[in-house]
N, CA, C and O of each residue as an XYZ file, in Angstrom:
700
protein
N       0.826     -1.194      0.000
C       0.000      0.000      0.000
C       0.873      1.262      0.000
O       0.696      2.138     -0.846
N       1.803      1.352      0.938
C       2.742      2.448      0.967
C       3.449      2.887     -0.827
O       3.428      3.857     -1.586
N       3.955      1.632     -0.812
C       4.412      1.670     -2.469
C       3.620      2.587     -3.701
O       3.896      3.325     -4.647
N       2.588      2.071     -3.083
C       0.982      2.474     -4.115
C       0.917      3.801     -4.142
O       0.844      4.459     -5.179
N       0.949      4.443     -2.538
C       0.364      5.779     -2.029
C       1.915      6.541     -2.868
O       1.719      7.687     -3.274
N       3.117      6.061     -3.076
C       4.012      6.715     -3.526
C       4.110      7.340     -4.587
O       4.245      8.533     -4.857
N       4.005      6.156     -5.340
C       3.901      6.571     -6.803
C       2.498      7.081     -6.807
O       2.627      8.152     -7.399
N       1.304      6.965     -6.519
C       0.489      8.061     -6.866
C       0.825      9.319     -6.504
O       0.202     10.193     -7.106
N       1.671      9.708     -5.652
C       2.014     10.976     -5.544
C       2.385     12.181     -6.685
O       1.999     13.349     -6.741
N       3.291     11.412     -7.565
C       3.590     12.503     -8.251
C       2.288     12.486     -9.610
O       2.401     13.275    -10.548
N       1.465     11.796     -9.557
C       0.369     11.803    -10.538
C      -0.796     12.671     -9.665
O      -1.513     13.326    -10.421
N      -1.044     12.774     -8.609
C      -1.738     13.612     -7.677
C      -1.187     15.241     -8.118
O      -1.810     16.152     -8.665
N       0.014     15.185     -7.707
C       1.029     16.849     -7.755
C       0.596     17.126     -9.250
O      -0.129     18.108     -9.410
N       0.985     16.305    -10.495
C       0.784     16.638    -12.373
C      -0.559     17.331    -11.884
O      -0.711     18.538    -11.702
N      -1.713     16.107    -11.668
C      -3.138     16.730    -11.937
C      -3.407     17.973    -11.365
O      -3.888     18.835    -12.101
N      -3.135     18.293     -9.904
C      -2.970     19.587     -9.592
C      -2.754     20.812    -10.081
O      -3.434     21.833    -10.175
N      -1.129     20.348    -10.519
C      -0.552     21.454    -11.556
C      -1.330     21.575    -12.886
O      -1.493     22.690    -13.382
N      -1.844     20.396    -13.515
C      -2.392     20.640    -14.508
C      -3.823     21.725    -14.777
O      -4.022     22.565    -15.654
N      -4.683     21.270    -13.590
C      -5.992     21.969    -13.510
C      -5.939     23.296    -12.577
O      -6.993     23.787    -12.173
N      -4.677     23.863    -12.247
C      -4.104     25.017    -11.577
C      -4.326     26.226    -12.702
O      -3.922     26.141    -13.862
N      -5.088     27.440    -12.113
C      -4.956     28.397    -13.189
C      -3.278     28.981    -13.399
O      -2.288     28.960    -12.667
N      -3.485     29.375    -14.463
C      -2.187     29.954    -14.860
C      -2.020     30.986    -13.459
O      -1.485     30.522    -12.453
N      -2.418     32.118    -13.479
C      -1.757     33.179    -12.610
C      -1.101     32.376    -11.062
O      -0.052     32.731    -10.523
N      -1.880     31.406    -10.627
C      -1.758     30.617     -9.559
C      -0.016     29.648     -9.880
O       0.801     29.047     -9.182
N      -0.173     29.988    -11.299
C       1.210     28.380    -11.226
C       2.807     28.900    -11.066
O       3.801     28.769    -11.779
N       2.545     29.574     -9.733
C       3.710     30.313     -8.729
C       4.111     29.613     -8.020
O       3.275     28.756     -7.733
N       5.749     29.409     -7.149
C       5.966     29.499     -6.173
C       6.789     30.418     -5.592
O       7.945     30.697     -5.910
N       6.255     30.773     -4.902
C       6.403     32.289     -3.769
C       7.155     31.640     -2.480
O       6.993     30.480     -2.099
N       8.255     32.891     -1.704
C       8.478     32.616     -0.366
C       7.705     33.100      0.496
O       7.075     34.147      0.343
N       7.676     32.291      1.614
C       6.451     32.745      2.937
C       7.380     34.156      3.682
O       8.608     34.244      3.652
N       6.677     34.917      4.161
C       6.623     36.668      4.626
C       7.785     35.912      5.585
O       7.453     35.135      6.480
N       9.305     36.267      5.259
C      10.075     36.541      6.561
C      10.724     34.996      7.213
O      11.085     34.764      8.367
N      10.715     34.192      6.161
C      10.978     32.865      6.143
C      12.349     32.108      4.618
O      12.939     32.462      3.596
N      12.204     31.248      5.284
C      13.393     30.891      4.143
C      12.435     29.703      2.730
O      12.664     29.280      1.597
N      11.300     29.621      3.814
C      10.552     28.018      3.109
C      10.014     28.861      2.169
O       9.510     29.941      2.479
N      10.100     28.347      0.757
C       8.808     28.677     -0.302
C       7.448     27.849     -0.098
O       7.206     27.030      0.789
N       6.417     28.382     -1.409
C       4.784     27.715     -0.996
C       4.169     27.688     -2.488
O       3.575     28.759     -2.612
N       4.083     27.139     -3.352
C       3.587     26.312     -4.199
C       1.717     26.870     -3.943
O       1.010     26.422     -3.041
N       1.336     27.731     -4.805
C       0.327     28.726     -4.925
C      -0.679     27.412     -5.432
O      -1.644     27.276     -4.680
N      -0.624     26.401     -6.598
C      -1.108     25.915     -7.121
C      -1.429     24.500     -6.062
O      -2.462     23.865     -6.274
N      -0.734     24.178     -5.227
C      -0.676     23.240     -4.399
C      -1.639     23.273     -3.241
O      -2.488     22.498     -2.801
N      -1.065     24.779     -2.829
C      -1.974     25.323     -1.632
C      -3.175     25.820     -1.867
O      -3.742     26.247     -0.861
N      -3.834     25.918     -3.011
C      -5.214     26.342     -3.402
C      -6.094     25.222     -4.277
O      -7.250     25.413     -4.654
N      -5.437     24.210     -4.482
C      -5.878     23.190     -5.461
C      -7.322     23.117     -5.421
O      -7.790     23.030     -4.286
N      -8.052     23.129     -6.274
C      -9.585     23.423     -6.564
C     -10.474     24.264     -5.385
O     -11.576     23.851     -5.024
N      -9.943     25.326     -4.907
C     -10.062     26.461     -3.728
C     -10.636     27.597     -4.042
O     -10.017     28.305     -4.837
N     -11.669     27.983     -3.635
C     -11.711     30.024     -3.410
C     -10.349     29.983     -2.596
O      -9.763     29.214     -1.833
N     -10.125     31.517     -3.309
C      -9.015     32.127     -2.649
C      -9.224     33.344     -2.303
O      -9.354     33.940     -3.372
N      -9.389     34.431     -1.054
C      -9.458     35.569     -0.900
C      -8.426     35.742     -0.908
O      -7.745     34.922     -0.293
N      -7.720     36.892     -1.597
C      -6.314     37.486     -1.904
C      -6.125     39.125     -1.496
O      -6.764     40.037     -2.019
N      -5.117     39.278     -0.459
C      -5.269     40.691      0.115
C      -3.911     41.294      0.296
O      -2.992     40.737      0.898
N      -3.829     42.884     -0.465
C      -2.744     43.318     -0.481
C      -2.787     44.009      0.680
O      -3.823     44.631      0.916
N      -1.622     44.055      1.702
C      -1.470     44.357      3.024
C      -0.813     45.398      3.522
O      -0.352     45.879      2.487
N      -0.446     46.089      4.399
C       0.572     47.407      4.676
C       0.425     47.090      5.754
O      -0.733     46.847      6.095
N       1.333     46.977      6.590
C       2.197     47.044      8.168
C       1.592     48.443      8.856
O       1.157     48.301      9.999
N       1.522     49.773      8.275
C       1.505     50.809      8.971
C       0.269     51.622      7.920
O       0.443     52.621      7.222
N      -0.972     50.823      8.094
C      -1.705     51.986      7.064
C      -2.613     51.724      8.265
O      -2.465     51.021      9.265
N      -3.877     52.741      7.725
C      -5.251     52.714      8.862
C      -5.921     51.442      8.451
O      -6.729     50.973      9.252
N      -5.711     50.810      7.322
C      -6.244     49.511      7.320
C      -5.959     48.258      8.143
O      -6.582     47.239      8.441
N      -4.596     48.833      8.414
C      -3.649     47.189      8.903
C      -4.196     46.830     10.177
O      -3.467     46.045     10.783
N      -5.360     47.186     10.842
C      -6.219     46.213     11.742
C      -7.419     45.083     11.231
O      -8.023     44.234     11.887
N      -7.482     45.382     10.036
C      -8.468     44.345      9.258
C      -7.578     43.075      9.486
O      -8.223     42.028      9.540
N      -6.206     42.965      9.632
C      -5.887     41.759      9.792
C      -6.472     40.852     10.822
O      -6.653     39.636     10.770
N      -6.733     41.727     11.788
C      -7.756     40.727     13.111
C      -9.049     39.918     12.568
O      -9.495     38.849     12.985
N      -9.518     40.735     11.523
C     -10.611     40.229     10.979
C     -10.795     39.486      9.893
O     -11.799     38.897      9.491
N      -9.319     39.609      9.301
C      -9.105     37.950      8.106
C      -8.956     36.929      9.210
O      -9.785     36.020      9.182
N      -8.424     36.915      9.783
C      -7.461     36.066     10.882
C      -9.452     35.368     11.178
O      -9.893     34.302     10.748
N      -9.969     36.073     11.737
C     -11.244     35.401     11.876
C     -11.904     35.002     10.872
O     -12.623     34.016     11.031
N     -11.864     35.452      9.968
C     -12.537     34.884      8.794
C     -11.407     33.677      8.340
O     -12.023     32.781      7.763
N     -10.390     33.472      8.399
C      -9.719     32.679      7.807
C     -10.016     31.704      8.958
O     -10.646     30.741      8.519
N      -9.803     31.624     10.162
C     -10.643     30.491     11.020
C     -12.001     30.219     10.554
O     -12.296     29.036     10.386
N     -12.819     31.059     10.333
C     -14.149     30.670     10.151
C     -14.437     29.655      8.728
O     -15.068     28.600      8.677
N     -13.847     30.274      7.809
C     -13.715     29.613      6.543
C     -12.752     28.304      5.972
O     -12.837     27.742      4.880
N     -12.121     28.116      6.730
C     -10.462     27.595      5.959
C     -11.524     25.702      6.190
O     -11.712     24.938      5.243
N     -11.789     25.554      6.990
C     -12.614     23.962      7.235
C     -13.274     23.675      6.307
O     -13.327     22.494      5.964
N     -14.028     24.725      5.568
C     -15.035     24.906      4.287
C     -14.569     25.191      2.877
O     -15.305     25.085      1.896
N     -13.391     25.534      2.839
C     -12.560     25.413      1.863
C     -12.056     26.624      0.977
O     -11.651     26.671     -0.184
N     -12.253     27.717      2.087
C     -11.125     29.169      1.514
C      -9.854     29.184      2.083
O      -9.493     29.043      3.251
N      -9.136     29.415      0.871
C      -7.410     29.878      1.255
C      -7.701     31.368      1.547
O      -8.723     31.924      1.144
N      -6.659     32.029      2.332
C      -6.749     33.078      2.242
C      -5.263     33.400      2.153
O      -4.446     32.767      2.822
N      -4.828     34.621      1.129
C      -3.456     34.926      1.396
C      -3.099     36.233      1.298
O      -3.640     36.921      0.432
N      -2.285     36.703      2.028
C      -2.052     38.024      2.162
C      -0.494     37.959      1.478
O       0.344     37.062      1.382
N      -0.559     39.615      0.983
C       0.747     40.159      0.102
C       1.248     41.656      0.645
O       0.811     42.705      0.174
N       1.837     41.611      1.283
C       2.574     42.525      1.738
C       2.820     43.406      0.791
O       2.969     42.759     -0.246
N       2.971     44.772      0.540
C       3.527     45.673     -0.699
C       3.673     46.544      0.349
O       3.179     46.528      1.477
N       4.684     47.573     -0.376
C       5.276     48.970     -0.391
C       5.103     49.365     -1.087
O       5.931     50.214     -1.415
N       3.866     49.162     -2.019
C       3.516     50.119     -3.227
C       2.336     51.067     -2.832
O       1.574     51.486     -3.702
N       2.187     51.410     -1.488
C       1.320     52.734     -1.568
C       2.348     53.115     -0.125
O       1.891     53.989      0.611
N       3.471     52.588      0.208
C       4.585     53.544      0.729
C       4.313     53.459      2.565
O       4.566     54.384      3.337
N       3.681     51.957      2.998
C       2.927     52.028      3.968
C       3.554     50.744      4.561
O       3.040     50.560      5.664
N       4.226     50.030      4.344
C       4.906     49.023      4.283
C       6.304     48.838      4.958
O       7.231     49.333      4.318
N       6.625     48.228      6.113
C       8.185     48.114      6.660
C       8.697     48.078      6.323
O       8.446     47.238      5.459
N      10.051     48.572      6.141
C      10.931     48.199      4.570
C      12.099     47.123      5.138
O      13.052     46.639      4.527
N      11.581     46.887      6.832
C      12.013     45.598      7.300
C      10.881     44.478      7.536
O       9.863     44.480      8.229
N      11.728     43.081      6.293
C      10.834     42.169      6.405
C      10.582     41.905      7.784
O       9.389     41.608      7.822
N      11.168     41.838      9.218
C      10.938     40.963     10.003
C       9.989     42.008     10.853
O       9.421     41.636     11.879
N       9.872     43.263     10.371
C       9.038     43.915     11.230
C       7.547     44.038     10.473
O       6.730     44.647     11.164
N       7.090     43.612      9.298
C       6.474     42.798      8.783
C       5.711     41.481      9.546
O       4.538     41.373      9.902
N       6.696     40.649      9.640
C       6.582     39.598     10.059
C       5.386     39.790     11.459
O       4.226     39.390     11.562
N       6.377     40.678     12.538
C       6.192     41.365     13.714
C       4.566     41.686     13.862
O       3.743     41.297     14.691
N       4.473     42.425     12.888
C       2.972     42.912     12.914
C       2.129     42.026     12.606
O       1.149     41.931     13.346
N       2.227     41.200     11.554
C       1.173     40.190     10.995
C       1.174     39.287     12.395
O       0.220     39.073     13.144
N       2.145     38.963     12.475
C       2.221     37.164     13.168
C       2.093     37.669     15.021
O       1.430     36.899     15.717
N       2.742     38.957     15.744
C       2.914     38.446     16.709
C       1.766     39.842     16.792
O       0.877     39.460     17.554
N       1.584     40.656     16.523
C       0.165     41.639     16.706
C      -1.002     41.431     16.391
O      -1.901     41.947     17.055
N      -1.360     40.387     14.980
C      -2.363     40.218     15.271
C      -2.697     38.624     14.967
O      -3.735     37.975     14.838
N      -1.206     38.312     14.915
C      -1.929     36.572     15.334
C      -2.331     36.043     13.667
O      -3.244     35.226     13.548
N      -1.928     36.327     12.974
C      -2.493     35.996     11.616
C      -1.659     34.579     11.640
O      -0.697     34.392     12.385
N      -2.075     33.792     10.888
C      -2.319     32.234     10.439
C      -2.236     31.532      9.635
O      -1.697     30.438      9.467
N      -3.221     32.666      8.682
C      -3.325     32.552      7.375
C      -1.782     32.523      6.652
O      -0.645     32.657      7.103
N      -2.206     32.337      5.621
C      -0.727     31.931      4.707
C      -0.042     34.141      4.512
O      -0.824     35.081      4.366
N       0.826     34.208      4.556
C       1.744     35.475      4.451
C       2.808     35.714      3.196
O       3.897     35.625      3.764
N       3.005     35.908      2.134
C       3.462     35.862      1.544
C       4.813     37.246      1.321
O       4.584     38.428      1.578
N       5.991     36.786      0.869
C       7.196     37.764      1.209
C       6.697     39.066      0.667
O       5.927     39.068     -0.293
N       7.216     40.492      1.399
C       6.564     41.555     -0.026
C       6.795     41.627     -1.493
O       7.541     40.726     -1.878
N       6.422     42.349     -2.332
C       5.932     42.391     -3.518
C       5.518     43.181     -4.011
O       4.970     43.841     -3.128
N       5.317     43.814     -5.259
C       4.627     44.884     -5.566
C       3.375     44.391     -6.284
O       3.629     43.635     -7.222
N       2.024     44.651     -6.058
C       0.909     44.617     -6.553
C       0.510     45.406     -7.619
O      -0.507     45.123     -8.253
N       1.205     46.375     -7.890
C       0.515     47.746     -8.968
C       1.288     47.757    -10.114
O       2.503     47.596    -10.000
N       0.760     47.928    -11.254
C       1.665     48.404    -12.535
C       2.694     47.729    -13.178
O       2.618     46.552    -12.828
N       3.682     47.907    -14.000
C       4.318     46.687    -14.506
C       5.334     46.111    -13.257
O       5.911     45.090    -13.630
N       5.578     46.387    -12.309
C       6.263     45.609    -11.517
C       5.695     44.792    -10.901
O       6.425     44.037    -10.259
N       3.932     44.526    -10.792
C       3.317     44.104     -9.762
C       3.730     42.701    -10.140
O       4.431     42.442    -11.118
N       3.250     41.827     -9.303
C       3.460     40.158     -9.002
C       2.473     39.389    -10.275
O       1.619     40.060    -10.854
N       2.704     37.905    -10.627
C       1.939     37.485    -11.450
C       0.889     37.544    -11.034
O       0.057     37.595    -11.940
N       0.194     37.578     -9.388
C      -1.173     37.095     -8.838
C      -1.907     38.535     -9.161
O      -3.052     38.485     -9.612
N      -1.245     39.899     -8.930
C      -1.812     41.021     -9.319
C      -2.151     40.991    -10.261
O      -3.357     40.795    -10.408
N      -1.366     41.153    -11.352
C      -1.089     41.257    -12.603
C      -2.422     40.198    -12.960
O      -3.397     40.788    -13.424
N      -2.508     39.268    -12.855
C      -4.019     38.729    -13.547
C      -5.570     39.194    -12.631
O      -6.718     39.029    -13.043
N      -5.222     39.692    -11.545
C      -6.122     40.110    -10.879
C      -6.721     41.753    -11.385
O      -7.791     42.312    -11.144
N      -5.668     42.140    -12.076
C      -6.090     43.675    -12.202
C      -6.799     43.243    -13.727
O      -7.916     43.729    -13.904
N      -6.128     42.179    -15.092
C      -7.285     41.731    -15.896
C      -8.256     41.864    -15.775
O      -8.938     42.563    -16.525
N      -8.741     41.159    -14.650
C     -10.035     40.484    -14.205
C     -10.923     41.420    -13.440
O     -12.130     41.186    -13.377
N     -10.403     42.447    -12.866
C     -11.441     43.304    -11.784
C     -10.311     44.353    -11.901
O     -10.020     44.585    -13.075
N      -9.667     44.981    -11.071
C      -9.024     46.313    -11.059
C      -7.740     45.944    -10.656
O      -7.626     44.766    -10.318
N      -6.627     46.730    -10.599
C      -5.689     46.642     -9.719
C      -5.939     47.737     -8.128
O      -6.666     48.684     -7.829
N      -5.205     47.180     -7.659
C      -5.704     47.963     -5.831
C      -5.049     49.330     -6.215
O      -4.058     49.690     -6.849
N      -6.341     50.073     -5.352
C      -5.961     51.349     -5.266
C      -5.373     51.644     -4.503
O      -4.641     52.631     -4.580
N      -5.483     50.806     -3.354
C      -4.606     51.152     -1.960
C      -4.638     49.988     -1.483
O      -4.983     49.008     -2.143
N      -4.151     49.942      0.166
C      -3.864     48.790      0.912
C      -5.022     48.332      1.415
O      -5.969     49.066      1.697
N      -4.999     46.525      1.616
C      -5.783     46.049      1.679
C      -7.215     46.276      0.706
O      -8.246     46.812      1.110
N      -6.995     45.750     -0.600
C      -7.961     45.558     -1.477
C      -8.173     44.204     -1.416
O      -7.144     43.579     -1.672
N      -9.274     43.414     -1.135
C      -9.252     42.006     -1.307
C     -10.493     41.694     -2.855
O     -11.450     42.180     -3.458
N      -9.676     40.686     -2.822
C     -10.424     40.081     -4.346
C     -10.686     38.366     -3.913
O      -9.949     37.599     -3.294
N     -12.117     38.139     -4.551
C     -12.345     36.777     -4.266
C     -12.514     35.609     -5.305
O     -13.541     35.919     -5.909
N     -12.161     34.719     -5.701
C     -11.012     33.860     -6.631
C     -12.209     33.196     -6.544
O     -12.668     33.124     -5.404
N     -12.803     32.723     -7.369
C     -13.546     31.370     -7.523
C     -12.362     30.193     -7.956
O     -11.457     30.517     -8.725
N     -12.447     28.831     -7.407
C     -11.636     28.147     -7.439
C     -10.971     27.931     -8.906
O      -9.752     27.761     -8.913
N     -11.606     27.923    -10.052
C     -11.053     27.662    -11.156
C     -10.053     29.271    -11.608
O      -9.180     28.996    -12.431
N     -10.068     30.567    -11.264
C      -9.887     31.498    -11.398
C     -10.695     32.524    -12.807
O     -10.417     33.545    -13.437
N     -11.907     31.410    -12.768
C     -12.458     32.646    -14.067
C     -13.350     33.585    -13.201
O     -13.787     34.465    -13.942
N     -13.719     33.717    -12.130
C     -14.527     34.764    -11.484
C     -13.715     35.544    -10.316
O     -13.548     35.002     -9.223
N     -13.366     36.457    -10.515
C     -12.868     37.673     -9.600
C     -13.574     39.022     -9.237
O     -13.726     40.011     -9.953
N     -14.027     38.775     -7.736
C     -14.669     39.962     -7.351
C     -14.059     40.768     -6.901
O     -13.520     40.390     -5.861
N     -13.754     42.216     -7.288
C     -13.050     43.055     -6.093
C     -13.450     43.596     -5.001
O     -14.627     43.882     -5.218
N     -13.109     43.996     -3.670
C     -13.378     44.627     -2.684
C     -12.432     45.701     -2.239
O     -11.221     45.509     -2.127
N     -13.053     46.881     -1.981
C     -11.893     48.138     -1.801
C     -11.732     48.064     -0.487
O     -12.528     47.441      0.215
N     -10.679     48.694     -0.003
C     -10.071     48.453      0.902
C     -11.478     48.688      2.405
O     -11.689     47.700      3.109
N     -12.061     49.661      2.620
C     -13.060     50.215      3.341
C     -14.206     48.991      3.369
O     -15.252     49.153      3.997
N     -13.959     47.911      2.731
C     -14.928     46.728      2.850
C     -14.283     46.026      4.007
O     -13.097     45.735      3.848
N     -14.744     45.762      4.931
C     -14.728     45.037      6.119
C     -14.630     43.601      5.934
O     -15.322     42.914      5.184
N     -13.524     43.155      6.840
C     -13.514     41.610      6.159
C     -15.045     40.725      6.501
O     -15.446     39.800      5.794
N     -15.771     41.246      7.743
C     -16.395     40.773      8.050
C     -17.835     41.305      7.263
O     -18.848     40.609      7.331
N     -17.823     42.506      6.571
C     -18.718     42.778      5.964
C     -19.878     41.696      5.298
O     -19.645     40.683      4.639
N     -20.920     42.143      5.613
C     -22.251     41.573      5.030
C     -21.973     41.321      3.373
O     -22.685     40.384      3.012
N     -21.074     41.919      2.131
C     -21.632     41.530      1.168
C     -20.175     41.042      0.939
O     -20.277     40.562     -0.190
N     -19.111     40.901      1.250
C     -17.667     40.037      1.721
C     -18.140     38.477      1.890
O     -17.824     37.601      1.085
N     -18.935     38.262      3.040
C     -19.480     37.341      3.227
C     -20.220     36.392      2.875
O     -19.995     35.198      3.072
N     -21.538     37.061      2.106
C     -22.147     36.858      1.309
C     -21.509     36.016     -0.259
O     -21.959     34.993     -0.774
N     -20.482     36.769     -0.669
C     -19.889     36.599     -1.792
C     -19.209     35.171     -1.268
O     -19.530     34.249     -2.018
N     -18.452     34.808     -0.296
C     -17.648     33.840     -0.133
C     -18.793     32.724      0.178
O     -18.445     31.613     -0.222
N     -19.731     32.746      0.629
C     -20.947     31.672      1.298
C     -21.094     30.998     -0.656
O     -20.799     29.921     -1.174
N     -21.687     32.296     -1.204
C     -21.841     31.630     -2.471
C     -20.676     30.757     -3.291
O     -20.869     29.782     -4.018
N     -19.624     31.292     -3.013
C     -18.904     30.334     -3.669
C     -18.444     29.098     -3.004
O     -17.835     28.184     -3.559
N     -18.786     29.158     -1.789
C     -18.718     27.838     -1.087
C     -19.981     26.432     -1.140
O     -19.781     25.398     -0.503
């Protein structure tokens, strides 16, 4: 049986990769870590709420409230991942104080991804097909919600509450 479970492994990982949307077929390092994370692996047939983040903006307490939503949801089958940027100038320009804020202020859980730029031709591949599909962020903390195959992207501006009534709403349906 062990033998069995082996070799199906790497035919498990192909199909994955295979039915992985393109923008997803990344691997990224985790926020302030040495380990990378396999985007296509970690979302495999998944909603994904995707949120660009800032360390020092008036938004950066919504993290308390992914952090709950990412408990509330993650059993039911949302990834959630956050992207750090310095592209609206709000951002630590030390990763570990980064780290600091997400992980030991507000306890986040959720997956963290190293910074990045989200906006314009420098932004990341996950932006970059996200701004296709709905907008690119105007500011920090814009979340967008991924239907698992990646053909449906909703945006949310930053002033949408993670816990918001139509946030919610949107993720119930795709669950």
């Amino acid at each position: 049986m062990r033998l069995l479970l082996i070799t199906l492994l790497p035919l498990y990982s192909f199909a994955v990769l295979a039915t992985c949307p393109d923008y997803l077929n990344v691997t990224l390092r985790k926020l302030h870590s040495q380990d990378s994370i396999n985007l296509c692996q970690l979302t495999a047939g998944k909603p994904v709420l995707i949120v660009n983040t800032a360390s020092h903006c008036g938004f950066t307490p919504q993290f308390k409230a992914l952090e709950t939503l990412h408990k509330h949801y993650k059993d039911k089958g949302l990834v959630v991942l956050g992207f750090p940027s310095n592209d609206f100038r709000q951002e630590a320009s030390d990763e570990a104080k980064t780290a600091k804020v997400c992980y030991v202020n507000y306890g986040v859980t959720f997956t963290m991804l190293s910074p990045s730029s989200v906006t314009g031709d420098q932004a990341n591949a996950v932006f970059k097909y996200l701004a296709t599909k709905a907008e690119a962020p105007k500011w920090n903390f814009y979340k967008y919600l991924v239907s698992a195959d990646g053909s449906s992207v909703k945006a949310f501006a930053s002033a949408t509450e993670p816990n918001s009534d139509s946030l919610l709403q949107a993720i119930d349906d795709l669950l």
